[in-house]
LOTORDREN-925580 format. One line per 3 residues: their letters; for each residue x, y, z of C-alpha. Coordinates in pm, 1 decimal. Each point is the difference from the previous one (the first is absolute). Layout:
N
A> X Y Z; ...
***
This chain:
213
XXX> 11341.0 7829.2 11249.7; -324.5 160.2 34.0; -86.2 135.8 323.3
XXX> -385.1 57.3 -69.0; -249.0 -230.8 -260.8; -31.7 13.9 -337.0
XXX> -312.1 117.5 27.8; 71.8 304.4 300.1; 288.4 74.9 -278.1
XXX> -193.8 62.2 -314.8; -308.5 207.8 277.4; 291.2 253.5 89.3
XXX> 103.1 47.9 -361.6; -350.8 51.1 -147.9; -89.1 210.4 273.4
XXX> 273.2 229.6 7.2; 124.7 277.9 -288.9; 16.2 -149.0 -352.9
XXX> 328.1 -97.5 -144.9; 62.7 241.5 -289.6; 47.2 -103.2 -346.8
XXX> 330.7 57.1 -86.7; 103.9 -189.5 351.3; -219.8 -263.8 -122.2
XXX> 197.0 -13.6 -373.3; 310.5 22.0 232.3; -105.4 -336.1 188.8
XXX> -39.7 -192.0 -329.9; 299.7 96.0 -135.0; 206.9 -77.4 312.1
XXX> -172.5 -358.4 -7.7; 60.1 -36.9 -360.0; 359.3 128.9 -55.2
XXX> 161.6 5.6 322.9; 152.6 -243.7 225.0; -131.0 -43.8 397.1
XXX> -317.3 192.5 -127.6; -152.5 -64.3 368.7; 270.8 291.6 95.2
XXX> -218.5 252.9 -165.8; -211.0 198.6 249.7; -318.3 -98.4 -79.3
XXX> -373.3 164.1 55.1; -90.8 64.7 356.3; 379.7 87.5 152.7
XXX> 45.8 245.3 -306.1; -379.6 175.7 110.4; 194.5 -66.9 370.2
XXX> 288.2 184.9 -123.9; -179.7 272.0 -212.2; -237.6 83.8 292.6
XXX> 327.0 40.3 226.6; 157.0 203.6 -241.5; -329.1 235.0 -46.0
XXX> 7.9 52.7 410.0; 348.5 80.5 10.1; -12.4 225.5 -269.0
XXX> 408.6 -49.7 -80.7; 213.5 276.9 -183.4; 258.6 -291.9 -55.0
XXX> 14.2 -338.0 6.5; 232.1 -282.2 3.1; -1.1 -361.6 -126.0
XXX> 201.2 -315.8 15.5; -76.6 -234.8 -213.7; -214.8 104.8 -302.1
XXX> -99.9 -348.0 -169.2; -198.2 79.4 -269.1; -135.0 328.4 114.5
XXX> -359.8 -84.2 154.0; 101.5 140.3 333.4; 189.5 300.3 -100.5
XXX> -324.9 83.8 -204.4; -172.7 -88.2 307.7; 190.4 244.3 233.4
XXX> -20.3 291.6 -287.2; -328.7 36.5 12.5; 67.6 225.0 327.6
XXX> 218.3 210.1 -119.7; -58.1 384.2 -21.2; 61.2 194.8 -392.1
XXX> 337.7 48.7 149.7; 108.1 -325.9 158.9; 242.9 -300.2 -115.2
XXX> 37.8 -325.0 72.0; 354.2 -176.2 -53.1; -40.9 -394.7 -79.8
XXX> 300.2 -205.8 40.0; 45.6 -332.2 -173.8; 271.7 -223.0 -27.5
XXX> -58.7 -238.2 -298.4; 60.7 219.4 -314.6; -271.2 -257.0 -210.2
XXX> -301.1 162.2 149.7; 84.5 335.5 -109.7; -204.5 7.3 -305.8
XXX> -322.7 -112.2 127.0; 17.2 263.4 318.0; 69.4 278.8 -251.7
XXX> -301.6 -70.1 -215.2; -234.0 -40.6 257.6; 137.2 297.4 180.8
XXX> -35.9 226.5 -328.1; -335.5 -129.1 -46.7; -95.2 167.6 345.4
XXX> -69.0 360.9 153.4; 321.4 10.9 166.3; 221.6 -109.1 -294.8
XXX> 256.7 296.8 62.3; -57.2 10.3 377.0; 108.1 -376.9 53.7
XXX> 391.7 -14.5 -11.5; 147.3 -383.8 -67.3; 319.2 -95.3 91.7
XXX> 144.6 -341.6 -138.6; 284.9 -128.5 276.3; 81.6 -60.6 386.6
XXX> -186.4 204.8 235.4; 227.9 -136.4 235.3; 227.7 258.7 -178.6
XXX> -233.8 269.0 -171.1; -235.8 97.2 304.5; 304.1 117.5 227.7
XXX> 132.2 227.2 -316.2; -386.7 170.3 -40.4; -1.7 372.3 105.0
XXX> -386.5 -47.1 123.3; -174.8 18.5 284.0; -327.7 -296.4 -38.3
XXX> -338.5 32.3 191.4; -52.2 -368.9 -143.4; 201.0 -332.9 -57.0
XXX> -121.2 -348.1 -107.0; 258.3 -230.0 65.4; -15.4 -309.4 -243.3
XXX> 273.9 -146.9 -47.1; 240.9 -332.8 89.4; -119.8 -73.2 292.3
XXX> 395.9 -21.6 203.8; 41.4 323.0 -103.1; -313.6 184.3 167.8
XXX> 200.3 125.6 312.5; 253.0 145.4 -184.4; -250.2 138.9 -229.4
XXX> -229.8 101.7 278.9; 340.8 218.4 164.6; 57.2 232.3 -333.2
XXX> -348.7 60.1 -26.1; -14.5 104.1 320.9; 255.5 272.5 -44.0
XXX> -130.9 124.9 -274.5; -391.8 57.3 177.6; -181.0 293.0 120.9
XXX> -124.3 -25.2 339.0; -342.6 -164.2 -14.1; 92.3 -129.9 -362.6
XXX> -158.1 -375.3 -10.3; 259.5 -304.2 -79.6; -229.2 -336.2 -173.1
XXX> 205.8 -308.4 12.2; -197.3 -271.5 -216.5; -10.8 -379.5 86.4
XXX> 76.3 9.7 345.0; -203.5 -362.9 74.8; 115.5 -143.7 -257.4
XXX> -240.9 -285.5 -39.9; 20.7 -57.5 335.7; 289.8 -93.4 37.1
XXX> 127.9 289.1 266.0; -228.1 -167.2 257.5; 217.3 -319.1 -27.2
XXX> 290.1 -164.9 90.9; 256.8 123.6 -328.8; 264.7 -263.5 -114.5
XXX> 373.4 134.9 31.0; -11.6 9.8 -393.0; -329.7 144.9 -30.4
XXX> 194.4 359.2 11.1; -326.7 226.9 -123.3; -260.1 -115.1 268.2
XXX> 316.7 11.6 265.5; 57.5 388.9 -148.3; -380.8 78.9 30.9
XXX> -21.1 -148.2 303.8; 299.2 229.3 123.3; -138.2 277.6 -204.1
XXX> -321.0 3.5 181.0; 110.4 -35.9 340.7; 241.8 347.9 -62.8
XXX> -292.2 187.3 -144.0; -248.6 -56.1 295.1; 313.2 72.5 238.9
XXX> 145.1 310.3 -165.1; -73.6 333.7 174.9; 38.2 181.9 -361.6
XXX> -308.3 -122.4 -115.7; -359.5 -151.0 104.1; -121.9 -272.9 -158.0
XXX> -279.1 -210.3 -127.0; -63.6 -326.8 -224.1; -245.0 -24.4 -225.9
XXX> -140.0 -351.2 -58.4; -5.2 164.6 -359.9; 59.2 -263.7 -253.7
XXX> 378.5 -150.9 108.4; 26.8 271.4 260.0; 33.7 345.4 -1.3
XXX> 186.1 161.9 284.4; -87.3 417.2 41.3; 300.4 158.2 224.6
XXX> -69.0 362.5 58.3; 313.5 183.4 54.4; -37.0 229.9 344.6
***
């Protein structure tokens, strides 16, 4: 679903911060090898995401769901000489691509890739994060959303992509449509939760921006 034209589309892209080259060899890879390629990030939420990043200024950062690697890339760019950023991805096949594109980068040694359930791995990290991106199965985003939470430092920033999801959160959800019904739920906590403020951004699919107080 788009939410704006075509045409309002392509004026915010060419009018904001060009997409670098190797996120732009990144994009045609993803389309070309990988399966779901729509998945991938894309042009003006990874400026979105870069440009949050940058204002932030994070020492660490944490994300679920790597993909391909266009948003971890993304989120890098913010990093100080001394920061990390520890990607989480469940399927094992998309591995090989991330690393490449990752080594290819500035912040080859300062990105750290985990391949496996951050269901499991982010309550076993030692780390305190100024920054998550949660992107991830979209059932799972509460429970997500709670062990990132303990691991953040007060006025750390918590981005939960997808939160519209086409639309469909402003609708009626069938009993077996189980992701909208989770958004849906997953929304509603997030503007009602004392531990945080919150914002969506009509970003793409949605981009919530909880603040932790």
């Amino acid at each position: 679903m788009h939410f704006l034209s075509e045409t309002l589309e392509n004026y915010i892209t060419d009018h904001s911060e060009a997409e670098p080259e190797l996120l732009r060899n990144l994009t045609r890879e993803t389309h070309l090898k990988v399966i779901q390629p729509r998945m991938i990030t894309g042009h003006y939420q990874g400026r979105v995401l870069s440009m949050l990043s940058k204002l932030i200024r994070p020492n660490n950062i944490l994300e679920i769901g790597t993909y391909t690697g266009y948003s971890a890339l993304c989120l890098a760019e913010g990093l100080p000489p001394e920061g990390q950023l520890h990607t989480i991805e469940i399927n094992e096949e998309l591995e090989d691509i991330q690393r490449r594109y990752f080594d290819q980068s500035p912040y080859a040694t300062q990105i750290i890739s985990y391949i496996g359930d951050a269901l499991s791995l982010v309550p076993k990290m030692d780390l305190d994060f100024d920054l998550v991106f949660i992107d991830a199965g979209k059932t799972d985003y509460d429970t997500h959303f709670e062990n990132s939470l303990k691991k953040m430092k007060p006025g750390g920033i918590i981005l939960s992509d997808n939160v519209l999801w086409s639309g469909k959160v402003a609708t009626t959800a069938s009993p077996s449509d189980k992701a909208t019904k989770a958004l849906q739920a997953y929304n509603k906590k997030l503007m009602q939760d004392p531990r945080v403020e919150t914002v969506i951004l009509p970003v793409r699919d949605g981009l919530t921006l909880s603040r932790v107080r």
